[in-house]
C-alpha positions in Angstrom: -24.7 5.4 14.4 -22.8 3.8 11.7 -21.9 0.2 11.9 -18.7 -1.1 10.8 -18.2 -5.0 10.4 -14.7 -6.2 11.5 -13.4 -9.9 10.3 -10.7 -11.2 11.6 -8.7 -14.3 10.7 -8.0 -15.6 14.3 -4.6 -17.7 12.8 -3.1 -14.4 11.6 -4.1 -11.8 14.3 -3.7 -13.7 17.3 -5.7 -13.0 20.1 -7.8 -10.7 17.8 -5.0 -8.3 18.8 -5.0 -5.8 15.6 -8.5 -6.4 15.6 -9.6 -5.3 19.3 -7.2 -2.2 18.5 -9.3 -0.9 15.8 -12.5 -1.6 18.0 -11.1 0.9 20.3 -10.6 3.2 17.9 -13.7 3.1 15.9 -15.6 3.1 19.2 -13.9 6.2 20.9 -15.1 7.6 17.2 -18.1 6.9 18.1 -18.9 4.1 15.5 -20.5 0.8 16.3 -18.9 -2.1 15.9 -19.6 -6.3 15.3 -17.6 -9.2 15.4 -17.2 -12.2 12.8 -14.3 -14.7 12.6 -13.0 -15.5 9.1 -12.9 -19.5 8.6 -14.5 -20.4 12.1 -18.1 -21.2 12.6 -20.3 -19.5 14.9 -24.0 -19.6 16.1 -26.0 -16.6 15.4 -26.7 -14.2 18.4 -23.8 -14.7 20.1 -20.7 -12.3 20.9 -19.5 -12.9 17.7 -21.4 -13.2 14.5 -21.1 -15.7 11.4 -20.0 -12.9 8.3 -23.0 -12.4 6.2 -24.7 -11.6 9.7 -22.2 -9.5 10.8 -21.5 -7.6 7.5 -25.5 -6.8 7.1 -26.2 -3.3 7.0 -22.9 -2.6 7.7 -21.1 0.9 6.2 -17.9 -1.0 5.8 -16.3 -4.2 6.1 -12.9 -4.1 7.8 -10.8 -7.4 7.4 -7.7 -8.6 9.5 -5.8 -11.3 7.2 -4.2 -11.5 4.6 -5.7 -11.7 0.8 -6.8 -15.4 1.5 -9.3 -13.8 4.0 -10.2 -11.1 2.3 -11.2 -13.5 -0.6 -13.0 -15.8 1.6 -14.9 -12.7 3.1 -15.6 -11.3 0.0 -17.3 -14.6 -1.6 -19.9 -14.1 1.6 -20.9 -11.1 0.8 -20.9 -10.9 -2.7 -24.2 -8.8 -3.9 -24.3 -6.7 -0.6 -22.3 -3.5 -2.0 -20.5 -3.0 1.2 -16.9 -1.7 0.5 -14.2 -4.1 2.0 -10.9 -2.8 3.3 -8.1 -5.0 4.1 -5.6 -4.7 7.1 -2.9 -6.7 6.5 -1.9 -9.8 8.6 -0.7 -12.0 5.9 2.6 -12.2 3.7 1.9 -10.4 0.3 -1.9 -8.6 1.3 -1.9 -7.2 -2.5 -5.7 -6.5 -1.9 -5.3 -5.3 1.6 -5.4 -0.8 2.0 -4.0 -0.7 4.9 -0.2 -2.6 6.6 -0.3 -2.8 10.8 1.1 0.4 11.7 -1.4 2.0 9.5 -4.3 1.1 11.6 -5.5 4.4 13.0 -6.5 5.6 9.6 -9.7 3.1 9.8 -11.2 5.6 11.6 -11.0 7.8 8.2 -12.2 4.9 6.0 -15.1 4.7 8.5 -15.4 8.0 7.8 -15.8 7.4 4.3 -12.7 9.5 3.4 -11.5 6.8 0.6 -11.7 6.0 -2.8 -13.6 3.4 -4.0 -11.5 1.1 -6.2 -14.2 -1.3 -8.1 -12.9 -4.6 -9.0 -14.0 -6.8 -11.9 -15.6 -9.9 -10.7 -16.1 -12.9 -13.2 -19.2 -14.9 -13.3 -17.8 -18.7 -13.6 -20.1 -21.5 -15.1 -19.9 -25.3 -15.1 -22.2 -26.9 -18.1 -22.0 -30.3 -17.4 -22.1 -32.7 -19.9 -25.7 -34.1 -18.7 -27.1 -30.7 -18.9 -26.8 -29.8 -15.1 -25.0 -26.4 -14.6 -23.7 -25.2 -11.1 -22.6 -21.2 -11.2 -20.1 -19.3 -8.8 -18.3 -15.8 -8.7 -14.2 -15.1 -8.6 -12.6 -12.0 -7.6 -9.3 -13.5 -8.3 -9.8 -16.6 -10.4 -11.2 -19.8 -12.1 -8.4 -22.4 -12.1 -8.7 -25.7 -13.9 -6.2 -28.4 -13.7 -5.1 -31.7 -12.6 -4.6 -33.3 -9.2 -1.4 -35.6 -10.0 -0.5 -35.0 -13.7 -0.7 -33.4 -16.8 -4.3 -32.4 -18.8 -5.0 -31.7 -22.2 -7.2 -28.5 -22.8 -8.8 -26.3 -25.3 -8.9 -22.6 -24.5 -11.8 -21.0 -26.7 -12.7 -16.8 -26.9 -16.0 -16.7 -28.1 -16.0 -19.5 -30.0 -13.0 -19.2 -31.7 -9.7 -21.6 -30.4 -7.1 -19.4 -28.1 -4.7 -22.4 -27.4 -5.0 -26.0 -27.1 -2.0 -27.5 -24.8 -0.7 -30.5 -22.5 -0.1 -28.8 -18.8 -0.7 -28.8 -15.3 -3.8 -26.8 -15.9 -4.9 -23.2 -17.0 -5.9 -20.0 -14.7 -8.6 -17.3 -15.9 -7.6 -14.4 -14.0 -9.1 -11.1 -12.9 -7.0 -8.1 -12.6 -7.2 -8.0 -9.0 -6.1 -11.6 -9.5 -3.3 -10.8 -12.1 -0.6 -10.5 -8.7 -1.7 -14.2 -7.7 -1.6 -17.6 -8.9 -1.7 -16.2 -12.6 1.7 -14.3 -11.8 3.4 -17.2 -9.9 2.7 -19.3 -13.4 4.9 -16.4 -15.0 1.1 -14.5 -16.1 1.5 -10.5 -16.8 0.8 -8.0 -13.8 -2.3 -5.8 -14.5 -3.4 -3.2 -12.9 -6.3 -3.9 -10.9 -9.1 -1.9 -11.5 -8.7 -2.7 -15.5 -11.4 -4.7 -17.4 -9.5 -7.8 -18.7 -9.7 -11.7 -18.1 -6.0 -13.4 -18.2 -5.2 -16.5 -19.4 -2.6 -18.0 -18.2 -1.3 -21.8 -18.9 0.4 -23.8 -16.0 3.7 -25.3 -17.0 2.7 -25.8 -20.2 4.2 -28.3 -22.3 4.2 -26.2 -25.5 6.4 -23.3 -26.2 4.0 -21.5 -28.0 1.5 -21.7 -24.8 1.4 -18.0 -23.4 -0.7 -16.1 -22.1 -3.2 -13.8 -23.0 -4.7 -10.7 -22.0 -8.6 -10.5 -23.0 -11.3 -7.7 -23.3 -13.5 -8.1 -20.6 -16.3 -8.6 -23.1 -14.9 -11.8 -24.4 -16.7 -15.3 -23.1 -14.2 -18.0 -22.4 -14.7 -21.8 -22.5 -12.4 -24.6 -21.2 -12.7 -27.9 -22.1 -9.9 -30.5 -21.1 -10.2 -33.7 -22.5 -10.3 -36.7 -20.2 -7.9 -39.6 -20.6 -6.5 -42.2 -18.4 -8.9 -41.8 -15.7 -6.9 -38.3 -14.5 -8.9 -36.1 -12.3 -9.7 -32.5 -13.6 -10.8 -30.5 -10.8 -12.1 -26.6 -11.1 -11.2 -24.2 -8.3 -12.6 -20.5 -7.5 -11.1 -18.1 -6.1 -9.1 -21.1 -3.8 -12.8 -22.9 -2.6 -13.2 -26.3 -2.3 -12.4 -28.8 -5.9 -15.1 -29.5 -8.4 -14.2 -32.7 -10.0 -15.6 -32.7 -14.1 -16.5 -35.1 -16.1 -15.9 -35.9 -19.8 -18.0 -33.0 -21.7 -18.2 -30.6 -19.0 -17.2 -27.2 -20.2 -16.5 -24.3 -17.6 -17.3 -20.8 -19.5 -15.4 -17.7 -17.9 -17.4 -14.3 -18.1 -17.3 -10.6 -16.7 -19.6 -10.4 -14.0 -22.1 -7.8 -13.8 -21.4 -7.3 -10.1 -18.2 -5.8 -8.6 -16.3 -5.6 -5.5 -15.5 -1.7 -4.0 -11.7 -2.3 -1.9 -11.0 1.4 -0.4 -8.1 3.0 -1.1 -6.9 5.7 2.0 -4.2 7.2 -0.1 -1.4 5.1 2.0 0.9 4.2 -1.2 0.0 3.6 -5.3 -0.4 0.3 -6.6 2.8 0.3 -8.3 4.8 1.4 -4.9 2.9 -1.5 -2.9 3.4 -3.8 -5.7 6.9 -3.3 -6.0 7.3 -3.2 -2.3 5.6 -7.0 -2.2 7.5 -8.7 -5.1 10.9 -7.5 -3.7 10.4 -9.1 -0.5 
């Protein structure tokens, strides 16, 4: 019997409404199901399981959210190759497959009657200035910026200076990414299963700060330059702050993993993303 892991974010689906639905379904399918909460802690063995737990040896992974859960899903069970599909209980849900009153067709995805859409992951390094390095993984992004005020930085493709500007901060994007914080900074729309990193500047004070779409091969540094004491903090993919220090760098890379999202067919990219940015 299959197993299909279902993850809900309890402050979107209220009383796990959507997500005891598709329980019901999947069941009468004859598919086992298991239980996690998104952004609540549990104990292992209980009724409910934490998410790596839940989502091990699962088929699929089935999330009830919007793309803020499906990214805090996803960075649990990076490395696992489950495919993720998203039902969406958020506002925009650009990564989710299916909308509410699609939920029966979960019983096809649990079927395995999708397309696998593989999304670029980039592997996001912190060399500190004292040697130490600390390593994470974005599906959408790698943002560095200030807390209060303005930073300088140096954006560098292999070596060679992209941009150096005075600004809130700058965004290395995926393309699954390119519909969030990168497009909100006024960053280009790409479609998602492309091979690019997007650099985008926030509220740059330059005119000639743009931004810039990248081959996927490229390696790209950031340094920002410390001054008045002002705090430079890196952010993946919307996790908790990293504060650097003078000297750190943060190098921006393709990943050699991926992320599989299933697609069921419901609507194209370009209908969904139109349908989102018009509302």
């Amino acid at each position: 019997m299959s197993k299909i892991a279902l993850i809900a974010n309890p402050y979107r689906d209220r009383g796990l409404a959507l997500t005891g639905e598709a329980r019901r379904l999947l069941e009468a399918a004859g598919f086992e199901t298991v239980l996690s909460p998104a952004f609540v802690d549990v104990p292992s063995g209980g009724a409910m399981l934490p998410i790596a737990e839940a989502a091990r040896g699962a088929e699929l992974i089935v999330t009830f959210g919007g793309d803020g859960t499906m990214l805090h899903v996803a960075r649990r069970v990076f490395g696992m190759g489950i495919p993720m599909l998203g039902v969406n209980v958020g506002t925009k849900g650009f990564m989710a497959g299916l909308e509410p009153e699609e939920l029966p067709l979960v019983v096809r995805a649990a079927r395995g009657e999708y397309r696998r859409s593989e999304r670029m992951l980039l592997d996001v390094t912190l060399n500190r200035a004292s040697g130490d390095s600390k390593r994470d993984c974005a599906l959408n992004d790698a943002v560095v910026k200030s807390d209060v005020s303005c930073v300088d930085l140096t954006v560098s493709s292999d070596g060679e200076r992209i941009t150096s500007f005075s600004g809130d901060g700058v965004i290395a994007a995926t393309p699954t990414g390119s519909t969030a914080y990168s497009m909100s900074a006024g960053g280009p729309i790409v479609e998602p299963e492309a091979r690019n990193i997007i650099i985008t500047p926030i509220c740059a004070h330059s005119m000639a700060a743009r931004s810039f779409v990248l081959a996927s091969s490229r390696a790209v540094s950031v340094t920002p330059t410390h001054r008045d004491n002002r705090r430079i903090l890196l952010t993946v993919d919307g996790s908790a702050p990293v504060e650097l220090e003078a000297g750190d760098e943060v190098l921006i890379t393709r990943s050699a993993a991926t992320l599989a999202l299933c697609e069921l067919g419901a609507r194209s990219f370009y209908d969904a993303a139109l349908g989102k940015l018009t509302l």
